[in-house]
C-alpha positions as CSV (number, residue, x, y, z in Angstrom):
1,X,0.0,0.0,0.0
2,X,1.1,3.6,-0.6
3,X,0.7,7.0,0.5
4,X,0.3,9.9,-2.3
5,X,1.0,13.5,-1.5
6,X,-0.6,15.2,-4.2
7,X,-1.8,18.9,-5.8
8,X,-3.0,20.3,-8.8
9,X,-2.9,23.3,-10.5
10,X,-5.9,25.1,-12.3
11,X,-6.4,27.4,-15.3
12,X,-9.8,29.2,-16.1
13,X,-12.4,27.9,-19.1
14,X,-10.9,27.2,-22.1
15,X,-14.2,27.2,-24.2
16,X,-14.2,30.3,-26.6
17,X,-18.3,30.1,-26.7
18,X,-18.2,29.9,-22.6
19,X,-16.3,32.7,-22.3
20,X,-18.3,34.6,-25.0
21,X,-21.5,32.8,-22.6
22,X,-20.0,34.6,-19.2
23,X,-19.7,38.0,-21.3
24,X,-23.1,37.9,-22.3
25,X,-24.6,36.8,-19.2
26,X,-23.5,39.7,-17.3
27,X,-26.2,42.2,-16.2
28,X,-25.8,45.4,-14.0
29,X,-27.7,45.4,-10.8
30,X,-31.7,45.4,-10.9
31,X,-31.6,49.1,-9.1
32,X,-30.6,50.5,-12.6
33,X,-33.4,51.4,-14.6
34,X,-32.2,54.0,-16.2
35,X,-30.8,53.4,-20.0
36,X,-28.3,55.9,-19.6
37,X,-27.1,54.4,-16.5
38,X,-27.5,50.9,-17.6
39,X,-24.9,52.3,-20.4
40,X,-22.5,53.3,-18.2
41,X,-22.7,50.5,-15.6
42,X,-21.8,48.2,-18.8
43,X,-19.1,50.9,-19.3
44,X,-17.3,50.8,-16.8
45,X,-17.7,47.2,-15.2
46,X,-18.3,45.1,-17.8
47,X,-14.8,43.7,-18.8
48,X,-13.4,44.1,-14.8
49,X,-16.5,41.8,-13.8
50,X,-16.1,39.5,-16.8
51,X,-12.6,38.8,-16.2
52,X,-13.4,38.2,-12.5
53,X,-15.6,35.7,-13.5
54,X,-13.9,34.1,-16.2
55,X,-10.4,33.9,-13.6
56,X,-13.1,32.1,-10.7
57,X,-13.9,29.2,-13.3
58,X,-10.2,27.9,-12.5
59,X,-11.8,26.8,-9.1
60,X,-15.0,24.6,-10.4
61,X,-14.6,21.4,-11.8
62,X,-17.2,22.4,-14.3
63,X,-15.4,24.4,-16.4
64,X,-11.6,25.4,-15.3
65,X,-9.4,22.7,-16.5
66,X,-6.2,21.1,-14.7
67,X,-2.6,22.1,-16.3
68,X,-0.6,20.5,-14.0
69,X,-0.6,17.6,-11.6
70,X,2.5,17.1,-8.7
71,X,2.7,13.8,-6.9
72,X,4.8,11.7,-5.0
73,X,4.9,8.3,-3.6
74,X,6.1,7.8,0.2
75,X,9.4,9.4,0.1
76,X,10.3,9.5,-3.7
77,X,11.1,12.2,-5.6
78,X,8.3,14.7,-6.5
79,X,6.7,14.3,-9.9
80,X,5.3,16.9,-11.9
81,X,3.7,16.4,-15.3
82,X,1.8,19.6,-16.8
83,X,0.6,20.8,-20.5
84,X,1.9,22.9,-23.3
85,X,0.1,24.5,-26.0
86,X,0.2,21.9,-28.0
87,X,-1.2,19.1,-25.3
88,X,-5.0,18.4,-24.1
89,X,-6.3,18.4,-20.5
90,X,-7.5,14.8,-21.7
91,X,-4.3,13.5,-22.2
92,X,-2.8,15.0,-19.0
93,X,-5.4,12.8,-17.2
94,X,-5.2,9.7,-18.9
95,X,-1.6,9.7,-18.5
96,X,-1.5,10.5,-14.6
97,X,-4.2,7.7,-14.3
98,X,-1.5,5.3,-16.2
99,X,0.9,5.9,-14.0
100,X,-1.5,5.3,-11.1
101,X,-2.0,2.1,-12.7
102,X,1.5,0.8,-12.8
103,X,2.5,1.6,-9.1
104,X,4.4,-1.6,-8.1
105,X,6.9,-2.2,-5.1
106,X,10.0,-3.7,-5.1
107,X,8.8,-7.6,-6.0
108,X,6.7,-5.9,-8.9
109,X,3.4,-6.8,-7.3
110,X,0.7,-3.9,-7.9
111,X,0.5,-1.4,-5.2
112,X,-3.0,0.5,-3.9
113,X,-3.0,3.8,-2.8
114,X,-4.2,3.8,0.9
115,X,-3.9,7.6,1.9
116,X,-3.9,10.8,0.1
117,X,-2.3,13.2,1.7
118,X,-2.4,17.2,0.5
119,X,-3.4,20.2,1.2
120,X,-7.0,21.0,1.0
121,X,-7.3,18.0,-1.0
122,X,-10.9,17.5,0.8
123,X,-12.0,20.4,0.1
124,X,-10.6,20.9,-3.9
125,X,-8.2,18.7,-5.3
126,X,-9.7,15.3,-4.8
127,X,-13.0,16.1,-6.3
128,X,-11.9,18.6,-9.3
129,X,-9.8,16.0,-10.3
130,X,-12.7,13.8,-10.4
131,X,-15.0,16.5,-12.2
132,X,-12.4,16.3,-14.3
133,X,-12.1,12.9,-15.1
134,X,-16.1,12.5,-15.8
135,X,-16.0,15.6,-18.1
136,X,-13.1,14.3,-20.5
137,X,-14.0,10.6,-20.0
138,X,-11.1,9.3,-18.3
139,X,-11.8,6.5,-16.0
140,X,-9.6,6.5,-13.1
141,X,-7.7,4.0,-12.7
142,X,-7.5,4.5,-9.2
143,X,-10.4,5.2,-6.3
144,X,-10.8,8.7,-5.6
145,X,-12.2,9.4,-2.0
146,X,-14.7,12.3,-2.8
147,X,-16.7,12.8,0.6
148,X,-13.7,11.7,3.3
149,X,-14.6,13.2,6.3
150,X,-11.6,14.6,8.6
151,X,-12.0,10.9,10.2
152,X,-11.3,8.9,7.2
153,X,-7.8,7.5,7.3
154,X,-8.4,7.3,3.4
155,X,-7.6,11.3,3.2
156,X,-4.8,13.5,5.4
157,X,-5.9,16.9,4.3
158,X,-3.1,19.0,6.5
159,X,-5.5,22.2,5.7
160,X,-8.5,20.3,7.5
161,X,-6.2,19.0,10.4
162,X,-4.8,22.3,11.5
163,X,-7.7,24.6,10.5
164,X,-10.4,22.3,11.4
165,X,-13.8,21.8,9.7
166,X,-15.7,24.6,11.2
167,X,-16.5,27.8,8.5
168,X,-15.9,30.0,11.3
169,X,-12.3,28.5,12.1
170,X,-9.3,30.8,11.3
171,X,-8.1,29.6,7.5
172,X,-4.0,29.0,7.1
173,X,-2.8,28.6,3.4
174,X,-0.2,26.2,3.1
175,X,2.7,28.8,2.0
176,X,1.7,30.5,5.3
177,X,2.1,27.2,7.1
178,X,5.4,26.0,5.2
179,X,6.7,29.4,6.3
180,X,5.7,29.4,9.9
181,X,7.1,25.9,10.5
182,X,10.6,27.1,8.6
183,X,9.5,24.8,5.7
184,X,9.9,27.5,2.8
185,X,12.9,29.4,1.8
186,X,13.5,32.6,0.2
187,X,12.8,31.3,-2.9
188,X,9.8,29.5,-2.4
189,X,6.8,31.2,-5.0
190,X,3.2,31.8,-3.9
191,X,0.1,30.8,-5.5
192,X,-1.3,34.3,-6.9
193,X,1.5,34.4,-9.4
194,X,0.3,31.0,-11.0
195,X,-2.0,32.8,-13.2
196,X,0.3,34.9,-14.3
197,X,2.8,32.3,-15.0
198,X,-0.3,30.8,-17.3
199,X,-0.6,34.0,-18.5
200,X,2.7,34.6,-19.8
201,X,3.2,31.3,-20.9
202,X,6.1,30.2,-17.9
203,X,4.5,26.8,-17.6
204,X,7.5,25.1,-16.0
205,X,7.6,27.8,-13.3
206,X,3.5,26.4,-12.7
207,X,5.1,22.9,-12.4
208,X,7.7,24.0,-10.2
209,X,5.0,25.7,-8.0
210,X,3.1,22.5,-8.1
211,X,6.4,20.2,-7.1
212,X,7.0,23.1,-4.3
213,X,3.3,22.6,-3.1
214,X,3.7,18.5,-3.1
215,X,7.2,18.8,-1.1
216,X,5.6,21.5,1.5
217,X,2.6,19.6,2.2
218,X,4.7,16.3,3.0
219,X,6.5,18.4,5.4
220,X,3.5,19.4,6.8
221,X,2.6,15.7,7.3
222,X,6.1,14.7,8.9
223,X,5.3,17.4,11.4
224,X,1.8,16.8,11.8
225,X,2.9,13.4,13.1
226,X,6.4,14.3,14.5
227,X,8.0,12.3,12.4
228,X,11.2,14.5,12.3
């Protein structure tokens, strides 16, 4: 049996009509009845509230797509595989779930994953990943746990464990806890520049985010159960 530490890394609708949909959808607030003001309300918020919209989609499984996945197997090295412009979200999938597939220890008998550790996993990675799956018609080759609670030893979600399950409860980001616990150097990047990265087409330095984000939240787990 094996442990994953695992994380992905999202990018917004890629669906020219979709996006064209979100534009068009967008409607000031009913308290405008004027024409005049209706026209200026599109003015001047139209493209700010359509990009905030379209940049959200990155975080539901229904129409962001995943560019990068990070894993890593008990203590091997971290594993990063991500897409170009050239490469499909489809094939990005099928080929993690191959690998998934061929996990054998050292007598080359398969091996199962029995925990899946990460960092708000629970709450996002597990279950976009599924979305994911369904929408481009990749089985998994694996079983993802979808609805773990923080009991299930199936799931070690280090964001539930410290924060705890409660909405109310204070919410720590992993880069926050990496740093706290002296996990993260200087050069360590933070998640808001991923976009950019996508952006500007600097899709290794997404990878090397999503590699950081693997390595940080196994630290997290050593620590969680003072194992170093």
């Amino acid at each position: 049996m094996a442990t994953i530490f695992i994380d992905i890394q999202t990018i917004p609708l890629q669906d020219p009509q979709m996006i064209a949909h979100i534009t068009q959808s967008i409607k000031p607030p009913a308290t405008y009845k004027n024409p005049d003001s209706i026209a200026k309300w599109y003015q001047e918020n139209l493209h700010k509230e359509a990009e905030r919209r379209y940049v959200q989609t990155a975080l539901d499984g229904l129409y962001g797509e995943i560019f990068s996945i990070a894993w890593a197997i008990d203590d091997q090295e971290v594993i990063a595989f991500w897409r170009d412009d050239l490469s499909s979200e489809r094939g990005l999938l099928q080929t993690f779930m191959d690998e998934m597939a061929q996990l054998e220890d050292h007598t080359g008998q398969r091996r199962f994953i029995r925990q899946w550790v990460g960092h708000y996993i629970s709450g996002f990675d597990l279950r976009f990943l599924w979305q994911r799956c369904v929408i481009n018609r990749v089985k998994p080759s694996v079983v993802i746990p979808l609805d773990a609670k923080p009991w299930d030893e199936r799931v070690f979600d280090t964001h539930t464990v410290w924060n705890g399950s409660y909405p109310n409860q204070a919410q720590t980001d992993l880069q926050s806890l990496a740093q706290a616990f002296g996990l993260q150097d200087g050069s360590a990047k933070k998640a808001s520049s991923v976009y950019q990265d996508w952006l500007a087409g600097r899709y290794e330095a997404i990878a090397d985010f999503n590699r950081q984000s693997v390595n940080q939240a196994r630290n997290l787990y050593r620590r969680m159960h003072f194992m170093d």
